[in-house]
C-alpha distance (Angstrom), angle and dihedral (degrees) to the residues before:
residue distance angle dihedral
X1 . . .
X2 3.80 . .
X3 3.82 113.6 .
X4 3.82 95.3 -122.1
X5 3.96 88.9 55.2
X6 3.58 83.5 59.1
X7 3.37 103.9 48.1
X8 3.73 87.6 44.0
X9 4.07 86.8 51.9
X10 3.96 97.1 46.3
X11 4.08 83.3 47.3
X12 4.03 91.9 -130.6
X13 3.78 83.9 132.3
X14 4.08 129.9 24.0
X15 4.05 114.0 -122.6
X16 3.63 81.5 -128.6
X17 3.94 91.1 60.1
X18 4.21 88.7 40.0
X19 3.66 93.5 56.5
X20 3.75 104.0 42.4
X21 3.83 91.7 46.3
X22 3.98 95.2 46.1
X23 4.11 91.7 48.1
X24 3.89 82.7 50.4
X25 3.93 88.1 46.0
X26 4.04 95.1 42.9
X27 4.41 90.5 36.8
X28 3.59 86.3 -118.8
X29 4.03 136.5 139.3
X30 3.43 127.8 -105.6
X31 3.65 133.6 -149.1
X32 3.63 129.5 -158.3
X33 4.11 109.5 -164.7
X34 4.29 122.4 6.9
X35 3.78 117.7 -156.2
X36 4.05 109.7 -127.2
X37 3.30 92.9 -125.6
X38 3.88 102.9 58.7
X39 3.91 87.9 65.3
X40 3.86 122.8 116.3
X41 3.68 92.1 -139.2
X42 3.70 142.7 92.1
X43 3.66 121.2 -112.6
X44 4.05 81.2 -119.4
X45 3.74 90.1 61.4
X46 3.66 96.8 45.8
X47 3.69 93.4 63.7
X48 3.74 88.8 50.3
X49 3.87 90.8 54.6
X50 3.61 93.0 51.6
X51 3.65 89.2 57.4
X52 3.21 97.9 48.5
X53 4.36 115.1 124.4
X54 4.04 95.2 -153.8
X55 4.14 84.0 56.4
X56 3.47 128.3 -108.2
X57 3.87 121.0 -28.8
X58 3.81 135.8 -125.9
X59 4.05 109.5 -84.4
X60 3.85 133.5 -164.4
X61 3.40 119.7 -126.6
X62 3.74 148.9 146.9
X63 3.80 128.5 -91.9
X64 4.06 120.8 -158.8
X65 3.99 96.5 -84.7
X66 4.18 83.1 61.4
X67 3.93 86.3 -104.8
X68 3.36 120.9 157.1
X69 4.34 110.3 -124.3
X70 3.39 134.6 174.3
X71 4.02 111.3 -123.6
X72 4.03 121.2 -164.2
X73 3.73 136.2 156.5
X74 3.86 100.1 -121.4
X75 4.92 83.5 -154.8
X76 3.44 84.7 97.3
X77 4.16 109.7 25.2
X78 3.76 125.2 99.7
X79 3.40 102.6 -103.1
X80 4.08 91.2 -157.1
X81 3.59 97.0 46.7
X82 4.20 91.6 48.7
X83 3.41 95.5 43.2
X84 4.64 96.4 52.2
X85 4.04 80.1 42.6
X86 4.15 90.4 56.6
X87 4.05 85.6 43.8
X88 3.41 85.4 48.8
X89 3.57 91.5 49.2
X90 3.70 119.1 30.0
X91 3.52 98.0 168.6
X92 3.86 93.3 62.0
X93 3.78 90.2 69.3
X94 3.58 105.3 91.4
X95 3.35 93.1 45.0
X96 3.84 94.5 58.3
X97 3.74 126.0 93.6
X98 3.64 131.2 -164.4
X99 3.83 107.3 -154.4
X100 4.54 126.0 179.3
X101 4.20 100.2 -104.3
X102 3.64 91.8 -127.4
X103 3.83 84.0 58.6
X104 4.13 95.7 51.0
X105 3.79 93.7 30.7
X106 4.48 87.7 53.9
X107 4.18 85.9 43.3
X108 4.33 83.8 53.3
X109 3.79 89.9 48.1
X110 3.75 100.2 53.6
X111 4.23 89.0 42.7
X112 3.51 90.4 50.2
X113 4.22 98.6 36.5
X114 4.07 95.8 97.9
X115 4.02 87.7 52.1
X116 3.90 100.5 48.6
X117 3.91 95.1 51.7
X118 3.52 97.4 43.6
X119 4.03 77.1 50.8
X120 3.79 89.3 44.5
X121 3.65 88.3 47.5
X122 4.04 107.0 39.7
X123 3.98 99.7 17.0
X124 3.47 96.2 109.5
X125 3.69 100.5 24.9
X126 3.46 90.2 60.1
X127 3.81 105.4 38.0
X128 3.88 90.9 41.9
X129 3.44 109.2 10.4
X130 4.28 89.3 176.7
X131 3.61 88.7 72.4
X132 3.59 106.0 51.7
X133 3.63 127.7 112.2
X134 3.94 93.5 -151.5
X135 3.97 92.0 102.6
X136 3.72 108.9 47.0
X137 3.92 92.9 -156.9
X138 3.91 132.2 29.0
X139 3.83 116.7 -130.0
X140 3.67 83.8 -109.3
X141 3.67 94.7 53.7
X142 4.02 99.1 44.7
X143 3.93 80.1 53.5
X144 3.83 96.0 55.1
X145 3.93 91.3 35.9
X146 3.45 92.9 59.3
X147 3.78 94.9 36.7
X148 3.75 90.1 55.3
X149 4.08 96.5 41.3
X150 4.15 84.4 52.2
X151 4.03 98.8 43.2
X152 4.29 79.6 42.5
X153 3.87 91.7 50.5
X154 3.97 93.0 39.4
X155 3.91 86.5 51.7
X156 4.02 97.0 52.0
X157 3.66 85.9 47.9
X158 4.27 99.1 52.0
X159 3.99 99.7 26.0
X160 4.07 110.7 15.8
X161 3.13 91.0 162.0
X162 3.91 103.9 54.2
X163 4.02 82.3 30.9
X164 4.39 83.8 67.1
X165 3.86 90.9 40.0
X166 3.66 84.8 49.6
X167 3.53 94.4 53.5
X168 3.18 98.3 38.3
X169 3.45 94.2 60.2
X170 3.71 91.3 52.7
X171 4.06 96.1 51.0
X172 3.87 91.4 50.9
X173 3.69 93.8 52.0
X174 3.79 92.5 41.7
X175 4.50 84.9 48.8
X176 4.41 81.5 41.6
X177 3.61 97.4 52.2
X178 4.40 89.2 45.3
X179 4.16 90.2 53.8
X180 3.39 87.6 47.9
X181 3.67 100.8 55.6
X182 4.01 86.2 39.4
X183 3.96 93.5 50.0
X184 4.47 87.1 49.1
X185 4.00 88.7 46.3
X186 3.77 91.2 49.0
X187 3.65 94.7 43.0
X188 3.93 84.0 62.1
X189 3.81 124.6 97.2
X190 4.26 86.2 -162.6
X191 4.12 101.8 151.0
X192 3.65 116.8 175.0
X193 4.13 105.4 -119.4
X194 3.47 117.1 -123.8
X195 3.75 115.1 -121.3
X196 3.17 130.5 -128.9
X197 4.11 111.9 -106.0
X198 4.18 103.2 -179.3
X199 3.44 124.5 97.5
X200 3.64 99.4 40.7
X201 3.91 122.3 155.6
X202 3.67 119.7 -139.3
X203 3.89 97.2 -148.4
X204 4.13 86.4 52.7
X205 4.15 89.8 55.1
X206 3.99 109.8 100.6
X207 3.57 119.5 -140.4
X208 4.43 106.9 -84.4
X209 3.75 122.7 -150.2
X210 3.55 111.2 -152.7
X211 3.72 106.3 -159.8
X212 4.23 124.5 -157.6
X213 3.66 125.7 172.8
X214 3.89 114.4 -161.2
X215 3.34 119.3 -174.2
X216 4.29 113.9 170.2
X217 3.95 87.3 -7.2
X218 3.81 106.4 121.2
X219 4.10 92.7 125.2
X220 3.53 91.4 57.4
X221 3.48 100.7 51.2
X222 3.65 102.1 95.9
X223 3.83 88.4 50.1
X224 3.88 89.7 58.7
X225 3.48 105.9 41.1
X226 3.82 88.9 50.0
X227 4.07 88.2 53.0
X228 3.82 87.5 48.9
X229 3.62 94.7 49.0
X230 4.03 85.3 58.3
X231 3.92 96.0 66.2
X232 3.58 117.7 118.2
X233 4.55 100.4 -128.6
X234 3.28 133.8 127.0
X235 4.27 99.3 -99.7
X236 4.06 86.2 -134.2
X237 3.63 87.9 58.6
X238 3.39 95.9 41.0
X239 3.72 130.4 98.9
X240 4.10 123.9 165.8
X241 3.80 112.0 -173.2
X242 3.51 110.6 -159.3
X243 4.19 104.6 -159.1
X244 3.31 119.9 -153.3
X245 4.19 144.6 169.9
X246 3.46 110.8 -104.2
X247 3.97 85.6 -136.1
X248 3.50 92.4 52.4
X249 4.19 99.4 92.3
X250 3.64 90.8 162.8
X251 3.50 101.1 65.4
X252 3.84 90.2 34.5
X253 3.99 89.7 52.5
X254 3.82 87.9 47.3
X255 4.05 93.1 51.3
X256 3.77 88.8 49.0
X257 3.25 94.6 52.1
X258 3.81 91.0 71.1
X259 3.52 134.3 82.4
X260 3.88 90.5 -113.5
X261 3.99 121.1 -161.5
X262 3.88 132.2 -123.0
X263 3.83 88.9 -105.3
X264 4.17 95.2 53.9
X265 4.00 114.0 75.6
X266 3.97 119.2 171.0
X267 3.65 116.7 -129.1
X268 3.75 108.5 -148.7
X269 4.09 106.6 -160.0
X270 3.93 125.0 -152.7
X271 3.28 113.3 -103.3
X272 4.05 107.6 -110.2
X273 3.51 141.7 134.0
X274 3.23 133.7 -53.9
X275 4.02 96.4 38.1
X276 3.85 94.6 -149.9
X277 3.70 138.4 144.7
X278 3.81 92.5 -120.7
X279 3.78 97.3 56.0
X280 3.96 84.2 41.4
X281 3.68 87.1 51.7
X282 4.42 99.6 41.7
X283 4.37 86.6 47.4
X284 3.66 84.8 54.2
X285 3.80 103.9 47.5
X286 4.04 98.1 64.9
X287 3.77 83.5 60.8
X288 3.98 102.3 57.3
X289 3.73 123.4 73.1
X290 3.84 96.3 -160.3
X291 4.03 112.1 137.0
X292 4.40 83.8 -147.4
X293 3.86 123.9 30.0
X294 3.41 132.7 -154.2
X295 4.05 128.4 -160.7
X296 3.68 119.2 -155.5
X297 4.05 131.3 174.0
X298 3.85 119.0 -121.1
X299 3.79 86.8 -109.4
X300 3.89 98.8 51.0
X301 3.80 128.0 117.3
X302 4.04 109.1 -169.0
X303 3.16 109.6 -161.2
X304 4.95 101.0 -104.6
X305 3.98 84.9 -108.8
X306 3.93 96.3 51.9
X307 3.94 90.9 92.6
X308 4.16 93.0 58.8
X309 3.69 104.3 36.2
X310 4.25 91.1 54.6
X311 4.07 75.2 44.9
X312 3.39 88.6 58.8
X313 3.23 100.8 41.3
X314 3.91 94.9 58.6
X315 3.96 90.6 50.1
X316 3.49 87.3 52.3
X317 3.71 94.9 52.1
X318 3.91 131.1 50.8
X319 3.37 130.7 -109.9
X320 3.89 98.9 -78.0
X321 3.74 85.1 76.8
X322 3.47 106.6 104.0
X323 4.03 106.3 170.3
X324 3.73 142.3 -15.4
X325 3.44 133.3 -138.5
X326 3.64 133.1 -138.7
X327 3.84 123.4 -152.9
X328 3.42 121.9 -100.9
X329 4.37 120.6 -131.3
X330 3.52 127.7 -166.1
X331 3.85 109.4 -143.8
X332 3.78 95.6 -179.0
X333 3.97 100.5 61.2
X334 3.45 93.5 132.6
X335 3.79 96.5 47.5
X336 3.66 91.1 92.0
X337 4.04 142.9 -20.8
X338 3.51 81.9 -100.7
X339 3.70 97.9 57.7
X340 3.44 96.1 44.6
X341 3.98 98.6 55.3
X342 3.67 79.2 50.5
X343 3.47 96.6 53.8
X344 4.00 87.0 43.6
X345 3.54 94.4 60.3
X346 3.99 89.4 35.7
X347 3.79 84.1 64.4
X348 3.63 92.7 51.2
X349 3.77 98.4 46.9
X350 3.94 98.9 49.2
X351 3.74 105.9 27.9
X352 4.20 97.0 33.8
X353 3.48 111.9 22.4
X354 4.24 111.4 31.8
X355 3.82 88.4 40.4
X356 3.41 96.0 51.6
X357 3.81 95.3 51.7
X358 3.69 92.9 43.5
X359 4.06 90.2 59.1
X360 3.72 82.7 58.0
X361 3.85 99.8 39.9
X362 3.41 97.7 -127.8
X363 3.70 129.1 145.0
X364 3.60 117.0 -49.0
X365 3.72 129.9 -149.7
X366 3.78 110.4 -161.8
X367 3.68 129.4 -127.8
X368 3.49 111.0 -127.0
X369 3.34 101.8 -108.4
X370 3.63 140.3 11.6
X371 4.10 84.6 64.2
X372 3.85 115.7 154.0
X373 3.71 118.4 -166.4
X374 3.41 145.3 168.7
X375 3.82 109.7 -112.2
X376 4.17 94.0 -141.4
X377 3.97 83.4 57.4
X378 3.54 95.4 44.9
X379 3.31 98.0 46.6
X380 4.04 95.5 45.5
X381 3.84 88.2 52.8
X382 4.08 90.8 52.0
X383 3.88 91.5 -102.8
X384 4.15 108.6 -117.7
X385 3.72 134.0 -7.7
X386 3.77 105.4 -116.7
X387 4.37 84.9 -160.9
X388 4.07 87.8 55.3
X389 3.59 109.9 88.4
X390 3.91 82.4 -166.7
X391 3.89 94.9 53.0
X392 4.17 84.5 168.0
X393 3.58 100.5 53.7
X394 3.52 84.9 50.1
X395 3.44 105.7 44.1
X396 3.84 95.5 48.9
X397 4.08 94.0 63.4
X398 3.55 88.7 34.0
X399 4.19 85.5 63.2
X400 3.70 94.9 38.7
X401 4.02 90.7 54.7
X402 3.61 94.6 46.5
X403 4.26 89.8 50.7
X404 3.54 106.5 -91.1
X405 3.84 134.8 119.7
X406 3.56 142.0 -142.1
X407 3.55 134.7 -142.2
X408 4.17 142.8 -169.0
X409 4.11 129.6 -122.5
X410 3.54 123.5 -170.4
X411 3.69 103.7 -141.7
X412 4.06 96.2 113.2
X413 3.95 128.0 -142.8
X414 3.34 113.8 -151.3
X415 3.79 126.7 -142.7
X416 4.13 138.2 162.4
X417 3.46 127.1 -108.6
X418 3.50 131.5 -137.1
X419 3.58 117.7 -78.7
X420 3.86 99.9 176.7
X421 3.87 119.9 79.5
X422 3.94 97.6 -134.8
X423 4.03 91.3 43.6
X424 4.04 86.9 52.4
X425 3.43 97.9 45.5
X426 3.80 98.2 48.6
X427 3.86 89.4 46.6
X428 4.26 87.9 53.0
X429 3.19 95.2 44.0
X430 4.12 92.0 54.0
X431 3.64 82.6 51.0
X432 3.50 98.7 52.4
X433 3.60 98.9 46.2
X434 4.10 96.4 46.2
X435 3.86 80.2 55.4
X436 3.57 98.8 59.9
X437 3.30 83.7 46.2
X438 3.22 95.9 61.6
X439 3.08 100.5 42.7
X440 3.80 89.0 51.3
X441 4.01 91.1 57.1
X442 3.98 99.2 47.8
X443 3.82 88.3 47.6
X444 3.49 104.8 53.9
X445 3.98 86.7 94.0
X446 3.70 97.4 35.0
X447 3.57 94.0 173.5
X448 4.00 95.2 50.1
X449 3.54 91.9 44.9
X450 3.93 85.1 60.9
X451 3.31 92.2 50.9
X452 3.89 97.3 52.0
X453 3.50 92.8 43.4
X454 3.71 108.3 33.2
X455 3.71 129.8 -131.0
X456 3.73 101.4 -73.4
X457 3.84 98.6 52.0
X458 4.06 89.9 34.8
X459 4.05 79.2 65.3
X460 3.39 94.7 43.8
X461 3.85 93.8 59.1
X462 3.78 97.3 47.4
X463 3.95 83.2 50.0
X464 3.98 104.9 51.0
X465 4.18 92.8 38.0
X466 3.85 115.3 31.3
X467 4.02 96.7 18.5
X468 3.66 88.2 50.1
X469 3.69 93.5 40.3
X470 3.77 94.8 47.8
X471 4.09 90.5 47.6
X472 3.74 91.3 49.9
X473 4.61 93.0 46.7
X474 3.83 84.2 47.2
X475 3.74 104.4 45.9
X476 3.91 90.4 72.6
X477 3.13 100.0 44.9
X478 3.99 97.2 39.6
X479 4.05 82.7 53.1
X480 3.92 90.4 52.3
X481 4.02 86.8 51.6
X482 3.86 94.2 50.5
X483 3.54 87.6 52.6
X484 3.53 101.8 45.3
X485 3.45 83.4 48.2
X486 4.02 95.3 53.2
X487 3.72 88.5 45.7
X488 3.52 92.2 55.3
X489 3.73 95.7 44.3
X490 3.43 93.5 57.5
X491 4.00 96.2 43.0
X492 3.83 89.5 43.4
X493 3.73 104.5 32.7
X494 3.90 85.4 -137.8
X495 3.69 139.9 50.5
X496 4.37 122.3 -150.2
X497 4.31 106.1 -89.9
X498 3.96 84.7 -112.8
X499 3.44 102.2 55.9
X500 3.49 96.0 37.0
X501 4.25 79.3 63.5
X502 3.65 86.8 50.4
X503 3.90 102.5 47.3
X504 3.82 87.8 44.6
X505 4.18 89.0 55.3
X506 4.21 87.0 44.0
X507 3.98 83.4 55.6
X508 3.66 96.5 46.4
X509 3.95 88.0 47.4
X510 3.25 94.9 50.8
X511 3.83 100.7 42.6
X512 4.37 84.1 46.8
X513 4.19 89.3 49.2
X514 3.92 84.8 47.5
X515 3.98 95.9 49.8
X516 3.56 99.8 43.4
X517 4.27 91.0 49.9
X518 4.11 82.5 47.6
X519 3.89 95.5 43.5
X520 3.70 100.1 45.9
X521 4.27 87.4 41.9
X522 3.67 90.5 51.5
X523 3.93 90.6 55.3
X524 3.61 92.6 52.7
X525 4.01 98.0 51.7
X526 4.08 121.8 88.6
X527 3.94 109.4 -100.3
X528 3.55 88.9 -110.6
X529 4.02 89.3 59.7
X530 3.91 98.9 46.9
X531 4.31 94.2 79.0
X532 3.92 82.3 63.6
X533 4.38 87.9 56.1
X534 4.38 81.7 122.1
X535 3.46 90.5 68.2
X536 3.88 85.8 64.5
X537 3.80 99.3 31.7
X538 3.81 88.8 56.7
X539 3.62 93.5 49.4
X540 4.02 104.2 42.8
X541 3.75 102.4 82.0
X542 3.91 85.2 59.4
X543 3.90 100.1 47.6
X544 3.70 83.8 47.7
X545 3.52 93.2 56.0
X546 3.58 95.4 45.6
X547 4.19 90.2 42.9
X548 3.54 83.8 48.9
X549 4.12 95.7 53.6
X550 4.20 81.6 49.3
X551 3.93 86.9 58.0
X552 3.80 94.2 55.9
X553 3.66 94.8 30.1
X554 4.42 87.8 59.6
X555 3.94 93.5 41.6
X556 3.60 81.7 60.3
X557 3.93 101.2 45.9
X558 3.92 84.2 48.3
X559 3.76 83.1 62.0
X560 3.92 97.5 42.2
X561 3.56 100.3 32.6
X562 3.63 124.4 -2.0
X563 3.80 108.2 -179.8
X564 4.20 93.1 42.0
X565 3.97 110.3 132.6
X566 4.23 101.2 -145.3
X567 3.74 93.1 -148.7
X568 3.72 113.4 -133.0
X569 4.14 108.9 -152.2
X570 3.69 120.4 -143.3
X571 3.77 131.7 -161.5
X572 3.82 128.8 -166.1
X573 3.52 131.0 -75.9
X574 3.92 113.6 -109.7
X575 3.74 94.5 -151.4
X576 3.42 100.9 19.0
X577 4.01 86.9 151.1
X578 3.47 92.7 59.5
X579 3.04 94.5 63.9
X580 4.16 117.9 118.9
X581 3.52 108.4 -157.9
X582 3.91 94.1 39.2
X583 3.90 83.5 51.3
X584 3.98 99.3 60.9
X585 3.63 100.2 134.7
X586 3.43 104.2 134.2
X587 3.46 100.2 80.0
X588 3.72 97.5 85.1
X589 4.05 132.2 17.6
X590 4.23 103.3 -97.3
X591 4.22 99.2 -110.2
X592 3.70 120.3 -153.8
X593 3.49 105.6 -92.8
């Protein structure tokens, strides 16, 4: 790294300052702004200069007297090689201009703006079309869809009764085969290893993008950038892109508002359709130059050492290891009964169930955030599906099929969860409804999806999207039929030999679903937690309820509108600094980066 980009990075001298004395230095010009237009380049080439790792590179362009000049940022040039070519050359001199890199890099974005959203947009569709969420269904899947809803209808109609017993059948197999996979998780003792951080080098650290979309976020902004400011990188190698709407003048107004660093750059995305965090995410990665890349929410708080254990991680492993994933904690769990089932079944998910199928390398699904990845894997794989409105779920069997891996880390980030009903079911139902999409891309050639995969993770797909799925439609109305059934038992005094069969297999389902949510929660909680296990038991049959009304509620959305991002709004944490796992920063001694 160039010593002016570090002097520019520890701030002991303004780029501003660096430029104007250099020109003086070198007896060349300097410019303060460049209109987009006036460049020499193609919107194309832009985007590759942004992305360049030796910085950005010297540009023609065209000054006000329609004479051509050549524009660079002298932060990353060799100073000694520049200055023996301009004694070499004399005549060059007045032709050269020294311009601020925020100032040329800005200029490259708006030439190169039209080409990275139609590459945010039709990246993926185009390069591999089979993977893309923009159709919901396959001609081959509407076919069987409707095939199965009108042999299913035609059934009901001829044979109800061995139609029910038929289904079910199906259900409790589908609820069976989700216990199961619960019960083996939980019988696990997988815990991610912490790695060790010390003895890092500063010259061996790559350059990290640290990706945030924002969308409708402006009163958490202070929150972020404060978490952000905590991460343990050397600032030269450092580069948070903050990506916002271009509509969204809130959260733009709020960013402005703060005394931003060097490092942190505001990505400002064209406003087009569909408004989701994946597109935000694909427009923005053409424009970073970091060798890893991290994605964080606007509510997040990684734990300062987050940045060097996923580093460590990847050095540790080869180059079939695509991304990390850092556990997710719920600081809030007492906010609300929502929150803390959340946080319950947060526990389970991150410190059970993704560790325990990373020690096995099988398929992944992401969280949606707290992802680190190598950019050359993520951007052989496509990076994400701006139509999947759960770009991680996606992503992380879309890397395992095409060969790559995916590990755990242990550093935490901690976030809130919703505490309002209408916020919670909005953000569920989102969830839901990328899943089946999901699910409904990777299995539109069932048989080559084995095949990439393998039999074990092929299972393991079916299991955590339409197993779960099917268990969460069913519970509500499974629950309706065991109280119908009740009611009529008590009215009646007796209830018809067949559905008396049926109710009794409802109950068992329901009582199986209940046990393996409890079981798997229970292995996820701190001893010290697991005498308060009523808390949860009380509570489940609700939260299954209301996961269950999600279910329905995103099968119907995929209908209506398939590609609609619910946004979920966040507010700030009151004690965010009290917070313990966001706090771990005793691991290592805090360097002077």
């Amino acid at each position: 790294m160039p010593l002016q980009a570090e002097l520019i990075a520890s701030r002991a001298v303004s780029e501003e300052a660096l430029v104007r004395a250099l020109a003086e230095l070198m007896e060349v010009q300097t410019v303060s702004s460049i209109r987009a237009e006036r460049l020499m380049v193609t919107g194309e080439q832009c985007l590759q200069a942004i992305g360049r790792k030796a910085g950005l590179p010297v540009v023609t362009g065209m000054d006000d007297s329609g004479r051509y000049v050549f524009l660079l940022a002298p932060r990353h040039l060799d100073l000694d090689a520049f200055a023996k070519y301009l004694a070499d050359h004399p005549e060059q001199r007045s032709r050269v201009c020294f311009v601020q890199s925020h100032a040329l890099r800005q200029a490259f974005e708006q030439r190169g703006r039209k080409d990275a959203i139609r590459k945010a947009l039709a990246g993926l569709k185009e390069a591999l079309p089979v993977y893309s969420a923009s159709t919901v269904l396959s001609g081959r899947q509407g076919v069987l869809l409707g095939a199965a809803l009108a042999g299913g209808i035609a059934c009901a109609a001829n044979w109800p009764g061995h139609t029910l017993i038929a289904i079910h059948i199906i259900v409790s197999l589908v609820c069976f085969c989700c216990v199961v996979f619960k019960l083996l998780t939980a019988s696990s003792s997988d815990v991610t290893p912490e790695i060790p951080l010390n003895g890092f080098k500063a010259d061996e650290m790559p350059v990290y993008t640290v990706m945030v979309a924002l969308y409708r976020e402006a009163d958490v902004v202070p929150q972020l950038m404060t978490s952000l400011s905590r991460l343990v990188w050397p600032r030269s190698k450092l580069e948070i892109k903050l990506v916002c709407e271009r509509d969204d003048h809130e959260t733009l107004a709020a960013i402005r508002a703060l005394e931003l660093r060097d490092h942190v750059q505001v990505i400002e995305v064209p406003v087009s359709l569909p408004r989701t965090k994946p597109k935000a995410l694909s427009y923005a990665l053409p424009l970073s130059t970091g060798e890893l890349i991290a994605v964080f929410d606007a509510e997040d708080r990684p734990n300062p050492y987050q940045l060097l254990e996923a580093w460590r991680a990847f050095r540790k492993g080869d180059d079939t290891l695509a991304c990390v994933q850092a556990p997710l904690v719920i600081t809030n769990g007492r906010g609300s009964w929502l929150a803390r089932m959340f946080a319950f079944e947060y526990s389970a998910l991150f410190g059970v169930v993704l560790p325990w199928l990373a020690k096995r390398q099988l398929v992944l699904p992401l969280g949606g955030t707290s992802n680190h990845f190598r950019r050359a894997a993520l951007e052989d794989v496509g990076a994400w599906d701006p139509y999947n409105v759960t770009e991680d779920a996606d992503l992380g069997i879309r890397l395992y099929r095409m060969g790559y891996n995916i590990g755990t880390i242990s550093s935490p980030t901690c976030e809130d969860a919703p505490t309002e009903l209408a916020i919670w079911l909005r953000q569920r139902t989102r969830w839901f409804k990328g899943w089946i999409q999901t699910w409904l891309v990777h299995m539109r050639h069932p048989v080559r999806l084995f095949r990439d995969v393998g039999a074990r993770s092929f299972f393991v797909i079916q299991i955590l999207v339409p197993c779960a799925l099917t268990a969460a439609l069913s519970n509500v109305l499974m629950f309706i039929a065991v109280l119908g059934g009740a009611l009529w038992l008590a009215v009646t005094g007796t209830v018809p030999e067949i559905y008396e069969t049926l109710l009794l297999l409802d109950v068992a389902n329901i009582a199986l679903g209940y046990a393996g949510f409890l079981v798997i929660g229970w292995r996820s909680l701190p001893v010290k937690d697991r005498a308060r296990l009523w808390r949860y038991v009380v509570m489940t049959p609700f939260y299954w309820l209301l996961l269950s009304i999600a279910a329905w509620r995103a099968v119907w959305q995929l209908y209506r509108c398939p590609h609609y991002w619910e946004k979920t709004p966040h507010a700030p944490r009151k004690r965010a600094a009290g917070d313990a796992a966001s706090q771990q920063s005793t691991r290592v001694p805090q360097p002077g980066l």
